[in-house]
C-alpha positions as CSV (number, residue, x, y, z in Angstrom):
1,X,76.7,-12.2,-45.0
2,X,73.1,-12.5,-44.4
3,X,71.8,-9.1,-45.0
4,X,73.0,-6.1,-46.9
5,X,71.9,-2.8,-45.9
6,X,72.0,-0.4,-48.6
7,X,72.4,3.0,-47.6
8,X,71.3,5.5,-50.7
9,X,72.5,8.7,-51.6
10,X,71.2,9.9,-55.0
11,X,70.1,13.2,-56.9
12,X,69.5,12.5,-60.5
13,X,68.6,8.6,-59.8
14,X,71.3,6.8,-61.2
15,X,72.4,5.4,-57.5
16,X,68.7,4.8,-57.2
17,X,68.3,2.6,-60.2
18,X,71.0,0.5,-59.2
19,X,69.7,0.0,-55.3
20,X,66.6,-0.7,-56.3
21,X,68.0,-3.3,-59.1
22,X,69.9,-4.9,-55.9
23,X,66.6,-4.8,-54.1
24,X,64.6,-6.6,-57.0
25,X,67.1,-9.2,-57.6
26,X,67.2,-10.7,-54.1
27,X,68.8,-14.0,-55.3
28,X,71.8,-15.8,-53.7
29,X,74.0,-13.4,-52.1
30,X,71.5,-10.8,-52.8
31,X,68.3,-11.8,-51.0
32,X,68.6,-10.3,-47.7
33,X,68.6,-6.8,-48.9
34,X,66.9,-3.7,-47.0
35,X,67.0,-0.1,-48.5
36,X,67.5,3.1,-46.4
37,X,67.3,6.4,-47.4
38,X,68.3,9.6,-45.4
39,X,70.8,7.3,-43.2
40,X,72.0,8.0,-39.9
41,X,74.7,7.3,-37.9
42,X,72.4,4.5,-36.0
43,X,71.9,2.6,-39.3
44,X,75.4,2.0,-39.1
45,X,76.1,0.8,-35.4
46,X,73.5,-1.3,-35.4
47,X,74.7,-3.6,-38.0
48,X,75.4,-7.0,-37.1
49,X,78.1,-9.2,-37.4
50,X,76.8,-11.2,-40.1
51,X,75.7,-7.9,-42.2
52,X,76.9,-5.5,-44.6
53,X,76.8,-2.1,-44.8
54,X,76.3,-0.8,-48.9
55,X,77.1,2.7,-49.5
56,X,75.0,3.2,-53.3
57,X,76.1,7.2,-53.9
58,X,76.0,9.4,-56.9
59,X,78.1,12.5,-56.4
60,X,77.0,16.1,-56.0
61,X,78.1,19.8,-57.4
62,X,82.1,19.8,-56.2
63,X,83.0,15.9,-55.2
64,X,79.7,16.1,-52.6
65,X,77.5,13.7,-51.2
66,X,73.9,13.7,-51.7
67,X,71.3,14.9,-49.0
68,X,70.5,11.5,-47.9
69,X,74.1,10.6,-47.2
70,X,75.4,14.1,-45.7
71,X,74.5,14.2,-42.4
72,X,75.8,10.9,-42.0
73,X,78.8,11.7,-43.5
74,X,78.7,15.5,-41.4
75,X,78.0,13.6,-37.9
76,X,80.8,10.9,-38.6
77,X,83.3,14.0,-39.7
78,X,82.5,15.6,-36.6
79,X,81.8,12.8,-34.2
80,X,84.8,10.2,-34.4
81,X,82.4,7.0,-33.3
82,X,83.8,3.3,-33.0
83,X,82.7,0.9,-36.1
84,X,84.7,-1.9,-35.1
85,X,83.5,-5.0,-36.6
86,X,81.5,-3.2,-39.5
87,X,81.8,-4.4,-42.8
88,X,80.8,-2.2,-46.0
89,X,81.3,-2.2,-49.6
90,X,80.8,1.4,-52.1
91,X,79.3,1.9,-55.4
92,X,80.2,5.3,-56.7
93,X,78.7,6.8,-59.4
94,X,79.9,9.9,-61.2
95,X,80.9,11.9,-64.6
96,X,85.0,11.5,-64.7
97,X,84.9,14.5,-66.7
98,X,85.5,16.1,-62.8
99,X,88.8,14.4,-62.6
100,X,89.6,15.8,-59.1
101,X,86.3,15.2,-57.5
102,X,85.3,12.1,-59.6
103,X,83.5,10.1,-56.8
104,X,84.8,12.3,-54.0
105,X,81.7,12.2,-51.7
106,X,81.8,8.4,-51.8
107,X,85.6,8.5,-51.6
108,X,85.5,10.8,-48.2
109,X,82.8,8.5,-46.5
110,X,85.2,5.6,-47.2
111,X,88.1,7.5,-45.7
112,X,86.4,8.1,-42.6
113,X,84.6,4.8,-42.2
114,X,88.0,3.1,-42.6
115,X,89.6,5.5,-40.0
116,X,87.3,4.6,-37.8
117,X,87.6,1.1,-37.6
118,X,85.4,-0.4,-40.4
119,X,86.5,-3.3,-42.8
120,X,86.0,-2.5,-47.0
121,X,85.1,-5.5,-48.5
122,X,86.8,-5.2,-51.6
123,X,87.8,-2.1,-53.7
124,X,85.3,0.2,-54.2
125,X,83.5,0.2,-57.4
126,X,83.6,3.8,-59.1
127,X,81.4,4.1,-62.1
128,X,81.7,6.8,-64.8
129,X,78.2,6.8,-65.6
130,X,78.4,8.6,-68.7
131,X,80.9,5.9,-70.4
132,X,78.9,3.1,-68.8
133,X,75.4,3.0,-69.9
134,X,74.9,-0.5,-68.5
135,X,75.9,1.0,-65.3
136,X,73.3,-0.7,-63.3
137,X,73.9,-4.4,-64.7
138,X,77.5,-3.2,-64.3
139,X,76.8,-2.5,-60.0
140,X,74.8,-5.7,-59.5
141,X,77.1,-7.6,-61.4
142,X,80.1,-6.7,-59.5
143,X,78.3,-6.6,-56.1
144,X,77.2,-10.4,-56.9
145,X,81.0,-11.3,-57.8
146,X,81.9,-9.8,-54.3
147,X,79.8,-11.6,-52.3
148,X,80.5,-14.9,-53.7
149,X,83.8,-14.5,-52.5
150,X,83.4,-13.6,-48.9
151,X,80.7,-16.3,-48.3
């Protein structure tokens, strides 16, 4: 890949911390890296082939996605659109304390991205935040691992 759009949702600025960590580090894999908040279905169909697509989302109230991410996530729910061809990868980040919604705002973009035609590049990475206090080392770690082995 030669550039990684990183689409943020955040409340409390844990998915922000590791976006921006991603953003600082622009080494190797990493250094074609563009952040966009408040995304929009256009951010994703005009991703080219040699891009990435980085959903970095904390989750809100009841398995929710953050304001930046929901009307994306509202106009693809409502709008089944063609993303043939576009790859993404997802960091989640959470408190698995809320066992059935751990995640879930991350987890129902994935569904629908997937159903319409996108390609995951690897699992997702779901982060209990409380249990990992190196969360953000934790994200850019494991984002670096997964590029390496796609290029």
């Amino acid at each position: 890949m030669k550039k990684i759009k990183i689409l943020l949702g955040t409340v409390t600025g844990n998915a922000r911390n590791v976006a921006q960590n991603i953003v600082e580090a622009r080494q190797g894999p990493l250094e074609n890296v563009e952040l966009i908040e408040n995304a929009q279905l256009e951010d994703l169909q005009h991703t080219g082939a040699d891009e990435c697509v980085l959903i970095c989302s904390s989750t809100t109230g009841a398995g929710g996605l953050p304001k930046g991410l929901t009307p994306l996530y509202l106009t693809l729910r409502d709008n089944p659109t063609n993303l043939h061809g576009l790859n993404y990868a997802i960091i989640g980040l959470g408190d698995s304390v809320f066992r059935d919604t751990f995640c879930g705002g991350v987890k129902k973009l994935d569904t629908l991205l997937t159903r319409y035609g996108s390609q995951r590049i690897g699992n997702a990475l779901l982060i209990d935040t409380p249990a990992h206090k190196n969360y953000v080392t934790l994200a850019t770690d494991w984002l670096y691992a997964l590029f390496r082995e796609e290029l």
